[in-house]
C-alpha positions in Angstrom: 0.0 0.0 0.0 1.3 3.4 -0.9 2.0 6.2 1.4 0.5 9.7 1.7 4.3 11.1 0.1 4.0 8.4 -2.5 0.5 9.5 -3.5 1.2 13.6 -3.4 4.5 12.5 -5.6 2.3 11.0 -8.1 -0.4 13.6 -8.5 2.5 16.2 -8.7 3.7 13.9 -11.9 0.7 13.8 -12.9 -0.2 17.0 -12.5 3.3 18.2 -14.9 2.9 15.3 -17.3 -0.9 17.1 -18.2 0.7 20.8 -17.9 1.9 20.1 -21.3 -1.0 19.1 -23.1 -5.0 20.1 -23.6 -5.3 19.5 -19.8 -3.0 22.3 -19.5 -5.9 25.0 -18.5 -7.4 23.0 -16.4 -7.8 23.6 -12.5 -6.1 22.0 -9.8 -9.8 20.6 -8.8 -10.5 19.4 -12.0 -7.3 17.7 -12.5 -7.5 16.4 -9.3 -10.8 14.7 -11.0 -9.3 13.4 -14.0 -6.5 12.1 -11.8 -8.8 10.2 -9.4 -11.1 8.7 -12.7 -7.6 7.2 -14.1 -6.7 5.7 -10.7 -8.0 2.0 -10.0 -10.0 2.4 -6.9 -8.0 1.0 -3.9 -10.4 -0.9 -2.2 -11.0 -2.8 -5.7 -7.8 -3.0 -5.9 -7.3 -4.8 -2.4 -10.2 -7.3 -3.1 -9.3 -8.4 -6.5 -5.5 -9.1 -4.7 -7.2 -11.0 -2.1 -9.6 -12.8 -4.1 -6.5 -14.2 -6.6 -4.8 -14.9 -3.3 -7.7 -16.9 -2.1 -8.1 -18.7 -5.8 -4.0 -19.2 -5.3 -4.5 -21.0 -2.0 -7.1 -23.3 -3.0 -5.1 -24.2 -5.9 -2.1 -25.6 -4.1 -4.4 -26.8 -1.8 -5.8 -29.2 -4.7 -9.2 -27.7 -4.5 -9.2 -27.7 -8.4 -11.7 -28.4 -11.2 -10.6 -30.0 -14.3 -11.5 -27.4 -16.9 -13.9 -29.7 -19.2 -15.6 -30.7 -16.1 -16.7 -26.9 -15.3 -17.8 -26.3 -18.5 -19.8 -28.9 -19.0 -21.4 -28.3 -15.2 -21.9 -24.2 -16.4 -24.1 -25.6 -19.4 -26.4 -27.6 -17.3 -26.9 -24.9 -14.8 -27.5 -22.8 -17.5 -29.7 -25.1 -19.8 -31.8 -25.8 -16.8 -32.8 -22.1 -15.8 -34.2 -21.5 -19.3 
């Protein structure tokens, strides 16, 4: 997880890298904006990490699938909602 310094030293790149383009005459708010919309959301972030962890851990724990088996157990789920 980042740190407050890491985070202000990447909005302040940020904020230079758009200083020479079409974002140039934008405001510190609305840069700030654009920033945040291009940033994955941390707590995403955090869950998709723990959920490949937890996939990882079942894995070497042997609680696997083999692959033709799944599919074919998807399409009968499937087929038998319609």
């Amino acid at each position: 997880m980042s740190t407050v310094i890491e985070e202000v030293e990447a909005f302040r790149e940020f904020v230079l890298e758009q200083s020479h383009g079409e974002a140039a005459d934008l405001s510190l708010e609305d840069l700030f904006r654009r920033w945040c919309a291009l940033r994955p959301v941390t707590r995403e972030l955090e869950q998709s990490l723990r959920s490949l962890a937890r996939g990882l851990d079942d894995a070497k724990a042997g609680h696997v699938v083999d692959v033709d088996q799944a599919i074919h157990e998807t399409r009968s789920r499937l087929q038998s909602s319609k």
